[in-house]
Biopython code that builds the backbone (N, CA, C, O; Angstrom):
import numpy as np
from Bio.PDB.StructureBuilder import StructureBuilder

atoms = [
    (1, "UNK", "N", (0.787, -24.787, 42.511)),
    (1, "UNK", "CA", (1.443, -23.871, 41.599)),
    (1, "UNK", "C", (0.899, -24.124, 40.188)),
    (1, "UNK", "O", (0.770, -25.215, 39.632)),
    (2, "UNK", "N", (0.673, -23.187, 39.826)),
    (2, "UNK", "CA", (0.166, -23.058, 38.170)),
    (2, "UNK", "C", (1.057, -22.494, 37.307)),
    (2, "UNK", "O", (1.921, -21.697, 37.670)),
    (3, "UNK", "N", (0.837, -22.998, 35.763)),
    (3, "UNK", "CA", (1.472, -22.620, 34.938)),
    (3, "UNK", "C", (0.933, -22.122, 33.706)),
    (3, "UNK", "O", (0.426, -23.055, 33.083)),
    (4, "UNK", "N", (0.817, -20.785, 32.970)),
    (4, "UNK", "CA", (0.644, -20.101, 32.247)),
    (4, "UNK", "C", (1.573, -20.208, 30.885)),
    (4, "UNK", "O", (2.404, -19.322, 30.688)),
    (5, "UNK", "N", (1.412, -21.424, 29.834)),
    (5, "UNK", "CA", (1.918, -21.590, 28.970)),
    (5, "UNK", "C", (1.962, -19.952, 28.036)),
    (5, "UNK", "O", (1.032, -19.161, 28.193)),
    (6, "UNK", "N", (3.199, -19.602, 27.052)),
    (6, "UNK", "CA", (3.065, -18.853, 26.245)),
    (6, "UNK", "C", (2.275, -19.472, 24.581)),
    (6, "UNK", "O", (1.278, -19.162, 23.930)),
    (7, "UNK", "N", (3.030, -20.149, 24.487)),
    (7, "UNK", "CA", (2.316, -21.319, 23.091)),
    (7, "UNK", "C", (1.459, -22.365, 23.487)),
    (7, "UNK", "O", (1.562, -23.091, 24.475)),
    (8, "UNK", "N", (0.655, -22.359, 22.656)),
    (8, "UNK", "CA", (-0.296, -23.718, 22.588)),
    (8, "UNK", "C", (-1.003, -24.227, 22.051)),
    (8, "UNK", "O", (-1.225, -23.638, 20.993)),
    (9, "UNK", "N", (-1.681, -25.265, 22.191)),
    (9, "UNK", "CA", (-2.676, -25.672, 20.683)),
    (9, "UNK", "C", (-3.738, -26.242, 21.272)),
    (9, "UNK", "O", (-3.747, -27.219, 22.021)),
    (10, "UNK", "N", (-4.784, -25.471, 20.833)),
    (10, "UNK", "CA", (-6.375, -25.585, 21.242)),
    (10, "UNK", "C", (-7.364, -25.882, 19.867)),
    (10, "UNK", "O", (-6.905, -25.527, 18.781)),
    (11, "UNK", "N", (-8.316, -26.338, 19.896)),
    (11, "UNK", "CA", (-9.542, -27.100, 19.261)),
    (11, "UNK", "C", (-9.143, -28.049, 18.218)),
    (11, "UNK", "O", (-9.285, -28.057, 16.995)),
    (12, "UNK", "N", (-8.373, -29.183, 19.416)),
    (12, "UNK", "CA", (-8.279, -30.415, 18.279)),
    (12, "UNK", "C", (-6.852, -30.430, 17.901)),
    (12, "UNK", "O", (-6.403, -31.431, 17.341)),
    (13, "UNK", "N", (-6.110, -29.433, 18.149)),
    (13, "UNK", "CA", (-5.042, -29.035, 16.655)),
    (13, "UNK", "C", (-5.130, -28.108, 15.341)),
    (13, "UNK", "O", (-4.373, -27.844, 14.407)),
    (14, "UNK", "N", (-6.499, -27.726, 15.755)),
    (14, "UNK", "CA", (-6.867, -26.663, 14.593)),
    (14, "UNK", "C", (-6.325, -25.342, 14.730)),
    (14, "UNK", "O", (-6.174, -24.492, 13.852)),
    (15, "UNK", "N", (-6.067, -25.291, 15.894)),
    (15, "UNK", "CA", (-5.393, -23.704, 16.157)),
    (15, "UNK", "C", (-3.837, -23.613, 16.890)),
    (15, "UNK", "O", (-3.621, -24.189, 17.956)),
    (16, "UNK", "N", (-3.156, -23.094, 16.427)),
    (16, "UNK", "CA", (-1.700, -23.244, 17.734)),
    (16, "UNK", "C", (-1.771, -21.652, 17.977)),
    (16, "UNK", "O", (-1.955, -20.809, 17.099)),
    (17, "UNK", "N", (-1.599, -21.431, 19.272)),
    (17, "UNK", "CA", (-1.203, -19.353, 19.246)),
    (17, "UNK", "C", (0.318, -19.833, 19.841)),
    (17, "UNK", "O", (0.565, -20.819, 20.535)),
    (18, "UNK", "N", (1.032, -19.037, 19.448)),
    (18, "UNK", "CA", (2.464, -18.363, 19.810)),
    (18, "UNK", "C", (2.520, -17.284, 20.502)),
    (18, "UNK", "O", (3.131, -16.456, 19.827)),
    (19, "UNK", "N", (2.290, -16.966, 21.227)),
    (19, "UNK", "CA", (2.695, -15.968, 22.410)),
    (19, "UNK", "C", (3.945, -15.924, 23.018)),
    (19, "UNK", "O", (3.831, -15.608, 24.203)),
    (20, "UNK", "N", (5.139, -16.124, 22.656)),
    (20, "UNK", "CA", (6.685, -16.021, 22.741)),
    (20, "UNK", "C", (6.989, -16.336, 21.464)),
    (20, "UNK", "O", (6.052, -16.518, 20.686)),
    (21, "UNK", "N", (8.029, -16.433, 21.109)),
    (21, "UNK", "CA", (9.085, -16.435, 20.049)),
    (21, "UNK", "C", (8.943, -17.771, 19.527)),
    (21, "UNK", "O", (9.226, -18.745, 20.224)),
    (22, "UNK", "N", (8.442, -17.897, 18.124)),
    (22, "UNK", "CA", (8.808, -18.818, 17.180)),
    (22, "UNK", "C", (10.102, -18.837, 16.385)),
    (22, "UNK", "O", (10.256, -18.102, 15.410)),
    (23, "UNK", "N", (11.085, -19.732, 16.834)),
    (23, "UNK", "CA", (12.020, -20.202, 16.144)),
    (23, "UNK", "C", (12.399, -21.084, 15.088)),
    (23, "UNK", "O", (12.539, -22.267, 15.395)),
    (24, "UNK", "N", (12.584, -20.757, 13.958)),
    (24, "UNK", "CA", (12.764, -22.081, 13.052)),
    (24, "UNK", "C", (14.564, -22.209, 12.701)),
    (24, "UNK", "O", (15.456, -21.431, 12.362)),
    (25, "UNK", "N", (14.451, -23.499, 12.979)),
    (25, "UNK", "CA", (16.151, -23.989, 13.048)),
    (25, "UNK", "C", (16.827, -24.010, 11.811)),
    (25, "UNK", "O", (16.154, -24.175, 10.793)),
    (26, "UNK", "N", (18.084, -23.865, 11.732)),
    (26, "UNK", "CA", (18.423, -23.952, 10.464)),
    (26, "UNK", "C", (18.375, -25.253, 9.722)),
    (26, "UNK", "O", (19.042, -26.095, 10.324)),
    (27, "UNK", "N", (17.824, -25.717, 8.628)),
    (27, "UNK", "CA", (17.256, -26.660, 8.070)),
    (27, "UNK", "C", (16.147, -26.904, 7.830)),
    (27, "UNK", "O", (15.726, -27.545, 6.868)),
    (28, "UNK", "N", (15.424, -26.312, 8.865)),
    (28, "UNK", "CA", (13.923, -26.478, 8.745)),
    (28, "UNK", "C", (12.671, -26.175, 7.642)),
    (28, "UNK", "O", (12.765, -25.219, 6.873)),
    (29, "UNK", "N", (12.283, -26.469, 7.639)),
    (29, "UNK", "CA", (10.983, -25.653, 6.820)),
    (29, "UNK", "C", (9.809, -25.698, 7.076)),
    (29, "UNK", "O", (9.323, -26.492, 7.882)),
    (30, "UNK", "N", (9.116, -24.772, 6.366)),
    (30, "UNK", "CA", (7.924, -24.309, 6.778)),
    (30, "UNK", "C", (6.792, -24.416, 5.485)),
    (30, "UNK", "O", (7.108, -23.896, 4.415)),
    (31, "UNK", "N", (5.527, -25.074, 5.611)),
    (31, "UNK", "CA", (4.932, -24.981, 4.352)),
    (31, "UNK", "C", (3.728, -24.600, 4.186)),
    (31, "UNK", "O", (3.126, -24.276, 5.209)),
    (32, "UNK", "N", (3.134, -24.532, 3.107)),
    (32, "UNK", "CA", (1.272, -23.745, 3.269)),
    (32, "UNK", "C", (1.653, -22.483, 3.620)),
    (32, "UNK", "O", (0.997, -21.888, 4.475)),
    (33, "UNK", "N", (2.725, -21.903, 3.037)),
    (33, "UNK", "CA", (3.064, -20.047, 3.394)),
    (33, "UNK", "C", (3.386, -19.297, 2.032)),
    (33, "UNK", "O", (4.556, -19.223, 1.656)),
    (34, "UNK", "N", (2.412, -18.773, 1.336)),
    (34, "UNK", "CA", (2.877, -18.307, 0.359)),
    (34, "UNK", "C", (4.091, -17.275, -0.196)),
    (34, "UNK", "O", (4.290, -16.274, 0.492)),
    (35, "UNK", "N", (4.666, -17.410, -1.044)),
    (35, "UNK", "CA", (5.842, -16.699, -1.472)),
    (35, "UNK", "C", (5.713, -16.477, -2.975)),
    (35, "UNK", "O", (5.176, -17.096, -3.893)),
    (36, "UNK", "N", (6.644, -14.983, -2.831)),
    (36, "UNK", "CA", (6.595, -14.654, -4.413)),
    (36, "UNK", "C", (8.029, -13.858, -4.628)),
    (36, "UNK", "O", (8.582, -12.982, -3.962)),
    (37, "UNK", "N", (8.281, -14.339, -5.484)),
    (37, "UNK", "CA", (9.277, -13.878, -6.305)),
    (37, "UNK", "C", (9.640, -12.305, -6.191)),
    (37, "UNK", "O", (8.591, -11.716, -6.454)),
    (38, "UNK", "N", (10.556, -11.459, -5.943)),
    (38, "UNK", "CA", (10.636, -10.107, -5.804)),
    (38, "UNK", "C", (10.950, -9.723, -7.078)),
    (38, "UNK", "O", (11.577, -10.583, -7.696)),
    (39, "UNK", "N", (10.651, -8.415, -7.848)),
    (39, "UNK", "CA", (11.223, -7.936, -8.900)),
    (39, "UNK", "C", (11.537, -7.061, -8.860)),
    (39, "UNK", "O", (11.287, -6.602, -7.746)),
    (40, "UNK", "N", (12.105, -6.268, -9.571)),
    (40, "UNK", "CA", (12.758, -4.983, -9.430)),
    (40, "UNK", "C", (12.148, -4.366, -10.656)),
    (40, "UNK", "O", (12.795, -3.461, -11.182)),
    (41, "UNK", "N", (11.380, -4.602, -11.014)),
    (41, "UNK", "CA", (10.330, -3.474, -12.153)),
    (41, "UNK", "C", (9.076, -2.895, -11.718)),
    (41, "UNK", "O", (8.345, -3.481, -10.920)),
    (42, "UNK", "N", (8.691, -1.302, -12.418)),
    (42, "UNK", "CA", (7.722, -1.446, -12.178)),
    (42, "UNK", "C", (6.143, -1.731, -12.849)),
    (42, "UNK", "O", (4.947, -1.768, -12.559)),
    (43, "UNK", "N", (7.382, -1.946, -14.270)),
    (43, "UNK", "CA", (6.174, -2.475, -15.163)),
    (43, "UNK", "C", (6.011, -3.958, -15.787)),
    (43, "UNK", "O", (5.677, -4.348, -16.906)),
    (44, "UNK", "N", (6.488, -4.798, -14.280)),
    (44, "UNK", "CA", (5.976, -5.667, -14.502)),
    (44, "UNK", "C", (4.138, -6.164, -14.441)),
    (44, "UNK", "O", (3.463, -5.276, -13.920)),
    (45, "UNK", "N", (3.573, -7.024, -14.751)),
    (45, "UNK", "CA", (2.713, -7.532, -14.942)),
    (45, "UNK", "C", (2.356, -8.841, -14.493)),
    (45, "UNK", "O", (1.209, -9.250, -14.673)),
    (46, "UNK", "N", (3.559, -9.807, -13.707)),
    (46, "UNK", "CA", (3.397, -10.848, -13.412)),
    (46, "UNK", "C", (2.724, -11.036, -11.941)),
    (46, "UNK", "O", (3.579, -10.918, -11.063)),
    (47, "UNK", "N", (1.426, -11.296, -11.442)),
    (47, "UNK", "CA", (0.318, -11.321, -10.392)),
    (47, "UNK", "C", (1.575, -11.962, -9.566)),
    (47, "UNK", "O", (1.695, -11.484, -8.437)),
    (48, "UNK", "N", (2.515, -12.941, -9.919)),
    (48, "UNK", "CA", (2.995, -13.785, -8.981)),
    (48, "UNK", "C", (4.566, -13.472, -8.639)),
    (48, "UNK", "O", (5.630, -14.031, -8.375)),
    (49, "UNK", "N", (4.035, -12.338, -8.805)),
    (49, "UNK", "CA", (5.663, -11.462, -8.512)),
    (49, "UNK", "C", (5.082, -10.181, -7.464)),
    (49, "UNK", "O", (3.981, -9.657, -7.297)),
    (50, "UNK", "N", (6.631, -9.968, -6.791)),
    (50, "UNK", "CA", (5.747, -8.789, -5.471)),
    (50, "UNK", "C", (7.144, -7.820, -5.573)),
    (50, "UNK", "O", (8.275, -8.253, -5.355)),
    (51, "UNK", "N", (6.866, -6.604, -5.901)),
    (51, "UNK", "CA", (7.505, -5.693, -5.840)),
    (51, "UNK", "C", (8.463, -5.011, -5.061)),
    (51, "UNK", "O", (7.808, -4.359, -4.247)),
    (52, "UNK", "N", (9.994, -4.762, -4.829)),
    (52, "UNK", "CA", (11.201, -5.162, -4.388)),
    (52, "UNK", "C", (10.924, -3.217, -3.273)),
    (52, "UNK", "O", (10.467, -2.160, -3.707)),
    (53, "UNK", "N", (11.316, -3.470, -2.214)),
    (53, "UNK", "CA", (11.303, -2.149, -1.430)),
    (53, "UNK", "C", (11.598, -1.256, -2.076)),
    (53, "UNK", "O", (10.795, -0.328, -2.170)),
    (54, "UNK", "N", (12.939, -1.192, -2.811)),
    (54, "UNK", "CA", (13.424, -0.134, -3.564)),
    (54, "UNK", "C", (12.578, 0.556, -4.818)),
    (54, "UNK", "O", (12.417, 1.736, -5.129)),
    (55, "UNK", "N", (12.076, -0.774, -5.444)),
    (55, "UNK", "CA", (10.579, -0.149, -6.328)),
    (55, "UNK", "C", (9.237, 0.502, -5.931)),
    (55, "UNK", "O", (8.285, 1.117, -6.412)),
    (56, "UNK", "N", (9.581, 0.147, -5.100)),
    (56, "UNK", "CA", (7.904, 0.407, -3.986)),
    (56, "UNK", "C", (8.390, 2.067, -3.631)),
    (56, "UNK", "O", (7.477, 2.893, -3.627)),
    (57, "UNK", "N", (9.894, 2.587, -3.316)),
    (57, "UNK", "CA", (9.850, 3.722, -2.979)),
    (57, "UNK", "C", (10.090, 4.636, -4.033)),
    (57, "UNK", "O", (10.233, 5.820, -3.726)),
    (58, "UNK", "N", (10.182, 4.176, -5.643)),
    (58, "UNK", "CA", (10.698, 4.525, -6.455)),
    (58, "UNK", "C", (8.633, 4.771, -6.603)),
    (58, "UNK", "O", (8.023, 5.836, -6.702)),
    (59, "UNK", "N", (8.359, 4.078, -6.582)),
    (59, "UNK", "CA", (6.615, 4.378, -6.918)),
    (59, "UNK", "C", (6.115, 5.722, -5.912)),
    (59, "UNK", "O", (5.744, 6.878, -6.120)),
    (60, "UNK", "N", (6.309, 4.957, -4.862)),
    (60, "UNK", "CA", (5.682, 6.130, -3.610)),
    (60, "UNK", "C", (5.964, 7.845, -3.760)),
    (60, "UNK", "O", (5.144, 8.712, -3.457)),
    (61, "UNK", "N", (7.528, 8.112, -4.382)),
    (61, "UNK", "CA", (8.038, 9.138, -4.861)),
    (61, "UNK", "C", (7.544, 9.492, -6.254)),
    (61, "UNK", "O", (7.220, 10.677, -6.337)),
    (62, "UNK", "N", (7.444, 9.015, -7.011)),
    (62, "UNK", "CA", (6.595, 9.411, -8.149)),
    (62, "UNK", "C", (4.884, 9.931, -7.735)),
    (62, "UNK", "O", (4.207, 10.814, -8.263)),
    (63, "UNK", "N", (4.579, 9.092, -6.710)),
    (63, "UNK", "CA", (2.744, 9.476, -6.715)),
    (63, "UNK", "C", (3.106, 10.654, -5.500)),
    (63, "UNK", "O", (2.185, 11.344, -5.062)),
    (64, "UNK", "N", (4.131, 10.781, -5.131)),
    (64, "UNK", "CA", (4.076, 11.699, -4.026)),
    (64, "UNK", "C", (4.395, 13.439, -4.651)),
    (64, "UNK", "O", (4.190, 14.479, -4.026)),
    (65, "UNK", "N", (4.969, 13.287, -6.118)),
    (65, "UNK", "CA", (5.076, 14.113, -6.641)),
    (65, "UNK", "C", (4.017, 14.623, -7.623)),
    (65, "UNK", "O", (3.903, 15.806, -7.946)),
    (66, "UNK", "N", (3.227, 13.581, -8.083)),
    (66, "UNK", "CA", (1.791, 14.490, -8.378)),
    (66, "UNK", "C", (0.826, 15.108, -7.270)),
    (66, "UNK", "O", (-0.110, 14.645, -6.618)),
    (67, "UNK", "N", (1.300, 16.053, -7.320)),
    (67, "UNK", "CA", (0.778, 17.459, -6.425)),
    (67, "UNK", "C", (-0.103, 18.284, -7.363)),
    (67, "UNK", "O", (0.411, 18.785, -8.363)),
    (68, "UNK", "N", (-0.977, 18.399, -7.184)),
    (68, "UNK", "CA", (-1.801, 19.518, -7.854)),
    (68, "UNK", "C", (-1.608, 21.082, -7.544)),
    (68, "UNK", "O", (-1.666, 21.357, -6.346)),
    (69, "UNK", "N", (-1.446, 21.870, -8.194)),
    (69, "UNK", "CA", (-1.061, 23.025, -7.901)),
    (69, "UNK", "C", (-2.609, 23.986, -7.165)),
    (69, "UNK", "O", (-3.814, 23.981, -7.420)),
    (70, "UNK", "N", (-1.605, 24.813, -6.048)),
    (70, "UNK", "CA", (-2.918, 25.221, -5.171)),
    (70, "UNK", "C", (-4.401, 25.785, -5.460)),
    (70, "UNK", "O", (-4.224, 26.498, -6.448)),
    (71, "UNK", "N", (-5.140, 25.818, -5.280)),
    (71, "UNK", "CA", (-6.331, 26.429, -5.895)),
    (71, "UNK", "C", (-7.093, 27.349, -5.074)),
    (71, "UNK", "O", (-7.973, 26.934, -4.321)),
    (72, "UNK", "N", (-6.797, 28.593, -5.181)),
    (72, "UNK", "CA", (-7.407, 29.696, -3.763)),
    (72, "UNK", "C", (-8.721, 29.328, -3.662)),
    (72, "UNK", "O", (-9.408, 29.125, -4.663)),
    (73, "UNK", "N", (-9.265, 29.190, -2.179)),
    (73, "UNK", "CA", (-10.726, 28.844, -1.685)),
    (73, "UNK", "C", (-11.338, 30.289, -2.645)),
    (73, "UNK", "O", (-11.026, 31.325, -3.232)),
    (74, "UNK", "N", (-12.715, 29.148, -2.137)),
    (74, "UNK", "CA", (-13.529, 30.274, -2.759)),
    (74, "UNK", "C", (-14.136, 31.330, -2.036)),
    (74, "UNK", "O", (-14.483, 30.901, -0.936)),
    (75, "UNK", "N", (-14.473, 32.791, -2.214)),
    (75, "UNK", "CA", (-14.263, 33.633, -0.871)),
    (75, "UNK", "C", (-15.918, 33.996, -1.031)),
    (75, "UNK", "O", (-16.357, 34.930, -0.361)),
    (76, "UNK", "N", (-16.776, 33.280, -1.885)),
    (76, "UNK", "CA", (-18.249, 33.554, -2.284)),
    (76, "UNK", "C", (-18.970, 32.514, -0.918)),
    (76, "UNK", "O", (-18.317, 31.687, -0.281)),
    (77, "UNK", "N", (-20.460, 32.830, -0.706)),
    (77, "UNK", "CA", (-20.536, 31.925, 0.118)),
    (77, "UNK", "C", (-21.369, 31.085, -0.473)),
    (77, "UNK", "O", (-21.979, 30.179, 0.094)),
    (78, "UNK", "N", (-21.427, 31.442, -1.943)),
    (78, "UNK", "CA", (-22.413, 30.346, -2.505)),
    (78, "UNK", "C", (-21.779, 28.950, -2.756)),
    (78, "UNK", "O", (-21.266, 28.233, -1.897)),
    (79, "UNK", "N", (-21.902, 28.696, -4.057)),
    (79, "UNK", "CA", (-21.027, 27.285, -4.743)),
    (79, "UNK", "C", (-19.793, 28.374, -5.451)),
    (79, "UNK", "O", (-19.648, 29.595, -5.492)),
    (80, "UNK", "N", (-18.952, 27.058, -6.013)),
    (80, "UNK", "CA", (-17.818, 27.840, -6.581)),
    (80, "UNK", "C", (-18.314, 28.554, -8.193)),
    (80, "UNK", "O", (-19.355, 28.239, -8.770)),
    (81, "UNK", "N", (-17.571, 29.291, -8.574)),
    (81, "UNK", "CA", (-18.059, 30.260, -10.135)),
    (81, "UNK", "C", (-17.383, 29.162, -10.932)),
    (81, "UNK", "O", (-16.400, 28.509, -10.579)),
    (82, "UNK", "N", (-18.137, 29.051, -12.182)),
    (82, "UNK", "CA", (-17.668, 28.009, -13.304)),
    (82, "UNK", "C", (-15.920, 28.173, -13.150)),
    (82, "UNK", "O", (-15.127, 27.231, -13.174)),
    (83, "UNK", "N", (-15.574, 29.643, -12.986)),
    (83, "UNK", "CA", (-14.247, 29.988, -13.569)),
    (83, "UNK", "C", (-13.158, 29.242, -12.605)),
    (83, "UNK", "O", (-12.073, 28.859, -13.043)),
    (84, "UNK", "N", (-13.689, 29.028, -10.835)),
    (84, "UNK", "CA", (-13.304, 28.594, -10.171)),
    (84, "UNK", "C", (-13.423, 26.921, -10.262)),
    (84, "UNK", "O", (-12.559, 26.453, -9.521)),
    (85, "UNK", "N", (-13.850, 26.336, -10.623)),
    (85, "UNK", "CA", (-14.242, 24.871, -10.967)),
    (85, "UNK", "C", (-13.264, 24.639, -12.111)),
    (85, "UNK", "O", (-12.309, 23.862, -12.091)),
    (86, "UNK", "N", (-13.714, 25.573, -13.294)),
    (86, "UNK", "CA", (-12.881, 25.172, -14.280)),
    (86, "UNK", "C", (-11.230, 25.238, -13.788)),
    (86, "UNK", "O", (-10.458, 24.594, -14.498)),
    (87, "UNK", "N", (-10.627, 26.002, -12.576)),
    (87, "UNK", "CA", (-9.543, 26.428, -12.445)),
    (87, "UNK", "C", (-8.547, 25.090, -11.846)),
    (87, "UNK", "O", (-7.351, 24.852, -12.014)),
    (88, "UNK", "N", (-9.723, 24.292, -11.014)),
    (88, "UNK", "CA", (-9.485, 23.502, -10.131)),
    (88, "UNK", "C", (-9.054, 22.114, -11.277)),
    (88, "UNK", "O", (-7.955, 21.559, -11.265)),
    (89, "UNK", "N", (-10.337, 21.713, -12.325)),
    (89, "UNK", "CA", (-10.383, 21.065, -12.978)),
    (89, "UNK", "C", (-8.507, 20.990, -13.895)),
    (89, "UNK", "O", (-7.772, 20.009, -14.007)),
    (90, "UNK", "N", (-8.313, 22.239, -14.318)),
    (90, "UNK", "CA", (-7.185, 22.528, -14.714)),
    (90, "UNK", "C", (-6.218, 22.206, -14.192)),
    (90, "UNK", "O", (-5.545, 21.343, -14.757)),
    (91, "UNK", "N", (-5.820, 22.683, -13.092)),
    (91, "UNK", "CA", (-4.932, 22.224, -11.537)),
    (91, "UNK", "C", (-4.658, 20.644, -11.542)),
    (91, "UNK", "O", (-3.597, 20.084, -11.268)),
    (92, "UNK", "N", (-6.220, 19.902, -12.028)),
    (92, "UNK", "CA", (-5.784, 18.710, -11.500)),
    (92, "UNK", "C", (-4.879, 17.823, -12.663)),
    (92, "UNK", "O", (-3.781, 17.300, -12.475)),
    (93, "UNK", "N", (-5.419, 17.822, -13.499)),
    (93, "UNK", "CA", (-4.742, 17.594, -15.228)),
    (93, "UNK", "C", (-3.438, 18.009, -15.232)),
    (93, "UNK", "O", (-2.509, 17.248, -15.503)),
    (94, "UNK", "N", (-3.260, 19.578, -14.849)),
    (94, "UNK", "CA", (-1.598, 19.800, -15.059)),
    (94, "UNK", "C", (-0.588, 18.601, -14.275)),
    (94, "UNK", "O", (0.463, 18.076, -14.642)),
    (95, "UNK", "N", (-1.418, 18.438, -13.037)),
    (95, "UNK", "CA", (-0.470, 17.657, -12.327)),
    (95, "UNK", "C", (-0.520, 15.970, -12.632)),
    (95, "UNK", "O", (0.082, 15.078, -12.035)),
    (96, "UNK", "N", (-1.534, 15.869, -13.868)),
    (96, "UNK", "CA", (-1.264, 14.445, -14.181)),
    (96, "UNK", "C", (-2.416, 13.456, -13.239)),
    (96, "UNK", "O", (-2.243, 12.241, -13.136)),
    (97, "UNK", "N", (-3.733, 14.258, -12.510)),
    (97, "UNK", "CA", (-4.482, 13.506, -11.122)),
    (97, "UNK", "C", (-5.627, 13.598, -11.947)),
    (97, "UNK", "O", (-6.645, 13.208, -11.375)),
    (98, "UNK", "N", (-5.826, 14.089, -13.400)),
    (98, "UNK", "CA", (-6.477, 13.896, -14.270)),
    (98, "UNK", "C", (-6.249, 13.706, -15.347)),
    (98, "UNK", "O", (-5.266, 14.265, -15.833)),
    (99, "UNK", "N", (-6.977, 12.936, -16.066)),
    (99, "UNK", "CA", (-6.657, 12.723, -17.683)),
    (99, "UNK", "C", (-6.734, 14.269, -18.479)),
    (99, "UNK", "O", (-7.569, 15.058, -18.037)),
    (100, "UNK", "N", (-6.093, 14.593, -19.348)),
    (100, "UNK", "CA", (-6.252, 15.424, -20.041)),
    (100, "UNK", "C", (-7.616, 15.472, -20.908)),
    (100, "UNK", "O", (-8.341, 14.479, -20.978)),
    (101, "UNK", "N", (-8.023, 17.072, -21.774)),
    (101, "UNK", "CA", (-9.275, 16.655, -22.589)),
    (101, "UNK", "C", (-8.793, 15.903, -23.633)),
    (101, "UNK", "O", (-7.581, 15.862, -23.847)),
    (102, "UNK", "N", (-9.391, 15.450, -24.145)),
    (102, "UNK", "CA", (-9.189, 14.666, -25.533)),
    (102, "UNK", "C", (-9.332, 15.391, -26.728)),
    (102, "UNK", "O", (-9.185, 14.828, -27.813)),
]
sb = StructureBuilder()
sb.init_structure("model")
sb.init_model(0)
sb.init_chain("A")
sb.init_seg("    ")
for serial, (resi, resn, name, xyz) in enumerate(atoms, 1):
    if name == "N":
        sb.init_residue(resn, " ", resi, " ")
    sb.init_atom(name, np.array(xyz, "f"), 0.0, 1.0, " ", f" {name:<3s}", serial, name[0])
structure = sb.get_structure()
């Protein structure tokens, strides 16, 4: 009869795989796992801070709302007419997906 471990540790100790459920007990700890601080801004600046779900959807909804307004294809079969380029160019600026002219 053979047995097909789920966990184990191969080359030396250099590697463990978990293939069932890792449990850590209460008390325990765990180290060499990086962690960062959550914030709830989104203009923070601190690299060692990681941004809180609720900010993350407060972002996602803001970039989800720069929408550029539609721009009818072009019905030529060449390239588009300056007027059509320029229209697009326009489109994208109103919605903030371009810088404005200066």
């Amino acid at each position: 009869m053979s047995y097909n471990t789920k966990n184990y540790t191969e080359q030396g100790g250099e590697k463990t795989v978990i293939g069932g459920t890792l449990e850590i007990a209460a008390g325990a700890s765990v180290t060499g796992i990086t962690t960062a601080t959550i914030v709830d801004a989104l203009t923070s600046t601190d690299a060692t801070k990681a941004l809180s779900a609720k900010q993350g959807k407060v972002l996602k909804d803001a970039l989800d709302a720069k929408v550029a307004a539609n721009q009818a294809a072009s019905v030529e079969d060449a390239s588009p007419t300056v007027a059509e380029f320029n229209a697009l160019l326009a489109a994208l600026k109103a919605a903030g997906l371009m810088a404005a002219d200066a």
